[in-house]
C-alpha positions as CSV (number, residue, x, y, z in Angstrom):
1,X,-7.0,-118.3,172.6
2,X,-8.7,-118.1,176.1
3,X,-11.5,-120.3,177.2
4,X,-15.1,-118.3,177.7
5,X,-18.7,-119.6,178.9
6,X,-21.9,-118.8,177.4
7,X,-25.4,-119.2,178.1
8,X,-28.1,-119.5,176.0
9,X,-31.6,-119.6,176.5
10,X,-33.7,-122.4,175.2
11,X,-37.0,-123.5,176.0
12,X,-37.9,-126.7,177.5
13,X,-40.3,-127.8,174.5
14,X,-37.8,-127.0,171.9
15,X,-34.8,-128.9,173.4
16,X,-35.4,-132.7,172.2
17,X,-35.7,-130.9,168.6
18,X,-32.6,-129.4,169.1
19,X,-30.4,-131.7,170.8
20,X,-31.7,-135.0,168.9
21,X,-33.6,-137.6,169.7
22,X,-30.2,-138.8,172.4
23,X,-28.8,-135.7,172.4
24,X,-27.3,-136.8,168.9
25,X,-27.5,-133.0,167.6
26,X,-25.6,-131.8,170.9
27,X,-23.0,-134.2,170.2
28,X,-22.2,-133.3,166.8
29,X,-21.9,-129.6,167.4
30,X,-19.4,-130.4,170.3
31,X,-17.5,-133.1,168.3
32,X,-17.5,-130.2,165.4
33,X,-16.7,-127.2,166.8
34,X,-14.6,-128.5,170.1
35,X,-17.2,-127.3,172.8
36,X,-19.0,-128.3,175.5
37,X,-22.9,-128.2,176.1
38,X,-24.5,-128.1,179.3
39,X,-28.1,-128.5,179.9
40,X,-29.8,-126.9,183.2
41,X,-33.4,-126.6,182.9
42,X,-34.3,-124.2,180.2
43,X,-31.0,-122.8,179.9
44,X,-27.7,-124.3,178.2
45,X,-23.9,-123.2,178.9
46,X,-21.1,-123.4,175.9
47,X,-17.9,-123.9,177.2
48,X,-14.6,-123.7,175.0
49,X,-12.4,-121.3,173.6
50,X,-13.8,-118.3,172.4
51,X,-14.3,-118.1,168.9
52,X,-15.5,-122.0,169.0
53,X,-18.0,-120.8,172.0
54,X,-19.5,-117.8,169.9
55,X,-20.2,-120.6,166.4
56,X,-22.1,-122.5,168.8
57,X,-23.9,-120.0,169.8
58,X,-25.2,-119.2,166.2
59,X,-25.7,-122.9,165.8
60,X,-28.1,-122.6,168.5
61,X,-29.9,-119.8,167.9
62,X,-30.9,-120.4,164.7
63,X,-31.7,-124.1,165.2
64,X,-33.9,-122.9,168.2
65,X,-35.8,-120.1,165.7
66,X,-36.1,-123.2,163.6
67,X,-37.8,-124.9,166.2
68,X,-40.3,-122.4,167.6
69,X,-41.1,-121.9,163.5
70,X,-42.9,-125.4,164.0
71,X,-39.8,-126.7,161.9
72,X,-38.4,-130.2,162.7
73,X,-34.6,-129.8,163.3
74,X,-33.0,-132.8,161.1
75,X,-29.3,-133.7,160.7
76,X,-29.2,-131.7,157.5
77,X,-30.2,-128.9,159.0
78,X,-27.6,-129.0,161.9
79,X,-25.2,-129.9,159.1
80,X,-26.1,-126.9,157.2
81,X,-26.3,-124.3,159.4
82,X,-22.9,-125.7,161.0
83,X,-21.2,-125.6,157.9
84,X,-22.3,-121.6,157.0
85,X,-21.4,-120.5,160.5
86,X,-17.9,-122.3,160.1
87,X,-17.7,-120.2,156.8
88,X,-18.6,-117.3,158.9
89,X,-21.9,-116.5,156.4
90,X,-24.0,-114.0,157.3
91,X,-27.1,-116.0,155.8
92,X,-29.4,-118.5,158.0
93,X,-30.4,-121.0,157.6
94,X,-34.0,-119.0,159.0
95,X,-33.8,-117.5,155.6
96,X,-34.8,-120.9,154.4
97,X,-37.8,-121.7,155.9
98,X,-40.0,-119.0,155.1
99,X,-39.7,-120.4,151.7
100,X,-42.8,-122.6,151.6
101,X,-43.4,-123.9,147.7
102,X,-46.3,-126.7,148.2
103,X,-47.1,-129.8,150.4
104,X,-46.7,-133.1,149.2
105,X,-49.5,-135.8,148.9
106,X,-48.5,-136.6,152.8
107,X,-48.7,-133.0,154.1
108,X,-45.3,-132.7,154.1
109,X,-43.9,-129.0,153.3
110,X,-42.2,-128.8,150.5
111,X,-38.8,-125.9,150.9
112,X,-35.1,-125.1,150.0
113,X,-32.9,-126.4,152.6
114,X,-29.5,-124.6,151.6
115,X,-28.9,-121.2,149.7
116,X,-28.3,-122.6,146.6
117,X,-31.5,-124.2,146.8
118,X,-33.1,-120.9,147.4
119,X,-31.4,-119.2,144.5
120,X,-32.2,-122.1,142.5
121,X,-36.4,-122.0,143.3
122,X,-36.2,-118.0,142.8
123,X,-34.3,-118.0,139.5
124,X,-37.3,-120.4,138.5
125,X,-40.1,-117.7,139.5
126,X,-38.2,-115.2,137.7
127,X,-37.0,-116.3,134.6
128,X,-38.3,-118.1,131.4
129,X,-35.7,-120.7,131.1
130,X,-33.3,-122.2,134.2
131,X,-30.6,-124.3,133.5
132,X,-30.3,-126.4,137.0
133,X,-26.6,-127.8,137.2
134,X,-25.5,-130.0,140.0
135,X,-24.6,-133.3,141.6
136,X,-26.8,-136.2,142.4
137,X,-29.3,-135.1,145.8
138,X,-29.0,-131.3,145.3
139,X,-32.9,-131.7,144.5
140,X,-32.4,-129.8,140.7
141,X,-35.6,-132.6,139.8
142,X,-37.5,-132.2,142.8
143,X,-37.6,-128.8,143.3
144,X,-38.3,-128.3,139.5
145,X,-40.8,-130.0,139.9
146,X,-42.7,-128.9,143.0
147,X,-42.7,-125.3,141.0
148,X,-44.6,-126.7,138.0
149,X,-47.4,-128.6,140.0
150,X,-47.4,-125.4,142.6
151,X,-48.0,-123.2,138.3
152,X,-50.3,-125.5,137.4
153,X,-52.6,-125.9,140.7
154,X,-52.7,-121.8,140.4
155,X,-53.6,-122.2,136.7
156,X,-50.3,-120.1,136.0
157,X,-49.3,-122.7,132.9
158,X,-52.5,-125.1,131.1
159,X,-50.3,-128.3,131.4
160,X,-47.3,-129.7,132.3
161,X,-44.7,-132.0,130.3
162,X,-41.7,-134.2,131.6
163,X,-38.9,-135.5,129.0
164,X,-36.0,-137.3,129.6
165,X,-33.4,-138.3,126.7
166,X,-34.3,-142.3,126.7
167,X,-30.8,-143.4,127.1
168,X,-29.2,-146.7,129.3
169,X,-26.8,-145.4,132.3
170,X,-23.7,-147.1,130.8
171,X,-25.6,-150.6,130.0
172,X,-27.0,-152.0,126.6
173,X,-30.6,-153.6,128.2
174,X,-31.6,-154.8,124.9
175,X,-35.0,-155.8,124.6
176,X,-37.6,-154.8,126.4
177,X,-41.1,-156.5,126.7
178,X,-44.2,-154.6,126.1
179,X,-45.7,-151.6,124.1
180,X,-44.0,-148.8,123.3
181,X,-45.2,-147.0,126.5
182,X,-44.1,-150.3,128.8
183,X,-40.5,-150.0,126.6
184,X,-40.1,-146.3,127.8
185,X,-41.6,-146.0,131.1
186,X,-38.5,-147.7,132.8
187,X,-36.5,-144.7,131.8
188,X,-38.9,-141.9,133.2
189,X,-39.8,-143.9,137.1
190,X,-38.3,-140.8,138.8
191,X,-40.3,-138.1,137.3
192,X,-43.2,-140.6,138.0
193,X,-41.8,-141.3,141.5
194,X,-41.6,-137.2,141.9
195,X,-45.3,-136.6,140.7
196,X,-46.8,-139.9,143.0
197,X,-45.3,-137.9,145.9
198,X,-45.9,-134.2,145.6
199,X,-50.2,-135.0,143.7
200,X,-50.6,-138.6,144.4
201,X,-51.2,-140.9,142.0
202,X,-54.7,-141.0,141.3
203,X,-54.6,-137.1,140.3
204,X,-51.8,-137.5,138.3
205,X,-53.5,-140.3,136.3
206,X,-56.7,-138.0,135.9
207,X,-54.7,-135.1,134.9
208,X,-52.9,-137.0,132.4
209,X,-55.8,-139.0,131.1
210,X,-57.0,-135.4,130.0
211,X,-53.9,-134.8,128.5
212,X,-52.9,-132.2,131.1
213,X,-49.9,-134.0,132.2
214,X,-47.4,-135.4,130.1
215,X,-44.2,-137.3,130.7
216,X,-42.5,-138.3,127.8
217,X,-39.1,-139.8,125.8
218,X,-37.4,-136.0,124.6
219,X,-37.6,-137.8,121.0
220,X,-41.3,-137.1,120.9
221,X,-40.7,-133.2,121.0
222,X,-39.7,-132.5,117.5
223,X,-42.5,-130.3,115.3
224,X,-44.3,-129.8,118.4
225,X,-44.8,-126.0,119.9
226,X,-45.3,-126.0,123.6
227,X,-47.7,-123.1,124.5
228,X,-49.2,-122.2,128.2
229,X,-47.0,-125.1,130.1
230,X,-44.4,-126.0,132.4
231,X,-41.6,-128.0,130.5
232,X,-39.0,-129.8,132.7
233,X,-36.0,-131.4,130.7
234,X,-34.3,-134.2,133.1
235,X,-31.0,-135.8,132.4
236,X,-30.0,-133.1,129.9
237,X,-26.3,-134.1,130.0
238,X,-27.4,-136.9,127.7
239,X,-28.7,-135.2,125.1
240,X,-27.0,-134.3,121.9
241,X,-26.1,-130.2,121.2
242,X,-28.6,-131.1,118.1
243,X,-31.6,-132.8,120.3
244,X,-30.9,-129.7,123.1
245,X,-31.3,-126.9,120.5
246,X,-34.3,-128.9,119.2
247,X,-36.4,-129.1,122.6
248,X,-34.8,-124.9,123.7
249,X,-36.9,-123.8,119.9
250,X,-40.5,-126.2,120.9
251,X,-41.2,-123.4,123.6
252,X,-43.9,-121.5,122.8
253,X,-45.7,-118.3,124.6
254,X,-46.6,-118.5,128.5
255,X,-44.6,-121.8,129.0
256,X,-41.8,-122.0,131.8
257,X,-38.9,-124.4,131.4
258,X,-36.4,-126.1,133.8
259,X,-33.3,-127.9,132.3
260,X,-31.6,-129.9,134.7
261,X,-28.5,-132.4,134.6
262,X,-25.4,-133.6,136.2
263,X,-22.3,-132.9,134.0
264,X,-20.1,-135.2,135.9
265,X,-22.9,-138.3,135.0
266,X,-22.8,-138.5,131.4
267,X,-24.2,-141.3,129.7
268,X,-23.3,-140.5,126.0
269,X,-21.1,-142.5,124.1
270,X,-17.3,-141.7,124.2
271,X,-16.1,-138.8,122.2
272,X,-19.7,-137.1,122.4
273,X,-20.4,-133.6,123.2
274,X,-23.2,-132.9,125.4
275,X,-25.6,-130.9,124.4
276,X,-26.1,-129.0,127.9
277,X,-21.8,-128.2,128.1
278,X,-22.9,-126.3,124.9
279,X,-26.5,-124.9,125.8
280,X,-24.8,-123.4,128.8
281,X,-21.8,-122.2,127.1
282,X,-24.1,-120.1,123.9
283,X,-26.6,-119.2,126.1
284,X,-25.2,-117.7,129.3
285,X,-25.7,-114.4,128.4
286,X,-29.1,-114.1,127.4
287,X,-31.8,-112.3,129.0
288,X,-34.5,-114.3,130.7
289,X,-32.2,-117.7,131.0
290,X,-30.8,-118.4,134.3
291,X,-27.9,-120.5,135.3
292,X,-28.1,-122.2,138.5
293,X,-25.1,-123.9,139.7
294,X,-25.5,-126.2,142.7
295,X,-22.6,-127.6,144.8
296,X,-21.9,-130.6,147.1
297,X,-23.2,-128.3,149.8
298,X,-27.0,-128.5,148.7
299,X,-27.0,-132.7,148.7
300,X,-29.8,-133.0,150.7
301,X,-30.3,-136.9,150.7
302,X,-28.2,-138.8,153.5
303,X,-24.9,-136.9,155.1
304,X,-23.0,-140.0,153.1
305,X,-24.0,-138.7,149.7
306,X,-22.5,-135.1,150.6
307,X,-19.4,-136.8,151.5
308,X,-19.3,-139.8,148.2
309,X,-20.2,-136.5,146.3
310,X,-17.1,-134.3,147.6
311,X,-14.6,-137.0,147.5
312,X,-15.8,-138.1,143.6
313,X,-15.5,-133.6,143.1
314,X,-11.7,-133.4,145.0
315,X,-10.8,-137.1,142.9
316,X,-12.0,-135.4,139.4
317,X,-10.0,-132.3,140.1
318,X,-6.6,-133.6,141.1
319,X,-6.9,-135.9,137.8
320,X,-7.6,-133.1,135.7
321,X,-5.3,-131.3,137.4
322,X,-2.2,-134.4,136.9
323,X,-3.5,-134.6,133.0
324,X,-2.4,-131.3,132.5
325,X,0.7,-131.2,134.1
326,X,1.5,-134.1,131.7
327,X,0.7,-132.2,128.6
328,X,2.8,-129.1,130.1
329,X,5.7,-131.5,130.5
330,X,5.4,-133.2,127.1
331,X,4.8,-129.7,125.2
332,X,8.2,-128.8,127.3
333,X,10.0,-131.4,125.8
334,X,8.6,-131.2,121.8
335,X,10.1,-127.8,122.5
336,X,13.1,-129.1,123.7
């Protein structure tokens, strides 16, 4: 292919956000797509071959709308938007940021950052129940919860009530000090951590004082009936197909739910079906429930996660893939 210049226009106030604090944004687009960037006053050249000169291009434009959004360009976004215009995606990553859901305690906005993300938040407005399936850093938690305190400061839902199945991540603690609300606390920190950081934790406190806010082991929703609330189920790959279809009949009228878990994470003991494999399998085709799969491409934590993530996704497939080659060969030779 032949070799082309471009020129794109972008302001001087925008260019540190774009480039990087040391030009480290430039760099990784040139490392990434094979160009080269020139900066000359408020204009930059691209120089490459053509196709690599026209991705950088859309790079740059939509990291410069970004940017005169009030948006601060950060290495996920220039990850993001690099990785849908090497997929040749007619999305933006623009698309995104209009999506405003709350601020945290901080000021800090609180948005989507990839399309599955964005799916994930609007299957949440829409629907009753959303099943939330993904890796660790896709925000399935996070974002749930945002939605719920954003309900309940419009007085769309009366309360709202965290559970998590109370079960050790592949270690037997033993015993644990305390009351029973010291013994169970350990298990729910991050919906705690979550709710410090989007309310603070002097309204939480208040809220739940009043009994407006409730976190809570999943054992302590049998012969309840949640009416007028916001119901988050974390963890759900560690719950039991007879604990899921317990909590899925407590909802009541005017309540929300949002069931999330990582099916590649389970903590159960061996041999044990999980009772979200099965909620998702019986319950797919029902009006009202939404199934939201994210990917290694909505990791938001640190580039490094993405990347553990992937490999963990590609290592998992080529075993399942060598297991059943083995029982192809051995069902070959019974035959034989």
């Amino acid at each position: 292919m032949g070799l082309m210049e471009a020129v794109i226009d972008i302001p001087a106030e925008h260019e540190a956000n774009v480039f990087g604090q040391f030009d480290v944004f430039a760099k990784k687009i040139e490392r990434t797509l094979h160009v080269t960037l020139i900066a000359r006053g408020e204009s930059v050249k691209i120089m490459g071959e053509a196709a690599n000169v026209e991705k950088a291009r859309k790079v740059l434009v939509q990291l410069t709308g970004l940017s005169r959004r009030g948006g601060t360009v950060s290495e996920q976004n220039v990850d993001y938007t690099l990785a849908l215009v090497m997929e040749d995606s007619k999305e933006s990553i623009l698309e995104l940021d209009a999506e405003l859901i709350c601020h945290t305690l901080q000021g800090k906005p609180i948005k989507p950052k990839t399309l599955g993300q964005k799916a994930y938040v609007d299957a949440l407005r829409k629907n009753m129940i959303v099943f939330g399936l993904g890796p660790a850093g896709t925000g399935k938690t996070y974002l749930a919860m945002a939605m719920a305190i954003t309900a309940f400061r419009n007085n769309e839902v009366g309360r709202i009530i965290l559970t998590r199945p109370a079960i050790e991540a592949g270690e037997k603690l033993g015993f644990l000090p305390g009351d029973l609300q010291s013994k169970i606390d350990p298990y729910l920190r991050p919906l705690y951590d979550a709710l410090y950081q989007i309310m603070g934790a002097e309204s939480f406190l208040k809220n739940s004082e009043r009994g407006l806010i409730e976190v809570a082991p999943l054992a302590y929703m049998r012969g309840r009936t949640l009416d007028n609330a916001y119901i988050i189920l974390d963890e759900a790959q560690n719950t039991t197909p007879a604990q899921m279809k317990m909590f899925l009949t407590r909802i009541g009228f005017g309540s929300k739910v949002a069931v999330t878990g990582d099916t590649s994470q389970k903590d159960l003991p061996a041999g044990q079906v999980s009772g979200l494999d099965v909620a998702v399998s019986v319950l797919k085709n029902i009006d009202d429930i939404a199934i939201c799969n994210l990917t290694s491409r909505d990791v938001v934590r640190h580039p490094l996660v993405q990347k553990i993530v992937k490999a963990y996704e590609e290592y998992e497939k080529r075993s399942t893939n060598r297991g059943r080659d083995g029982s192809m060969k051995r069902d070959r030779h019974r035959k034989r």
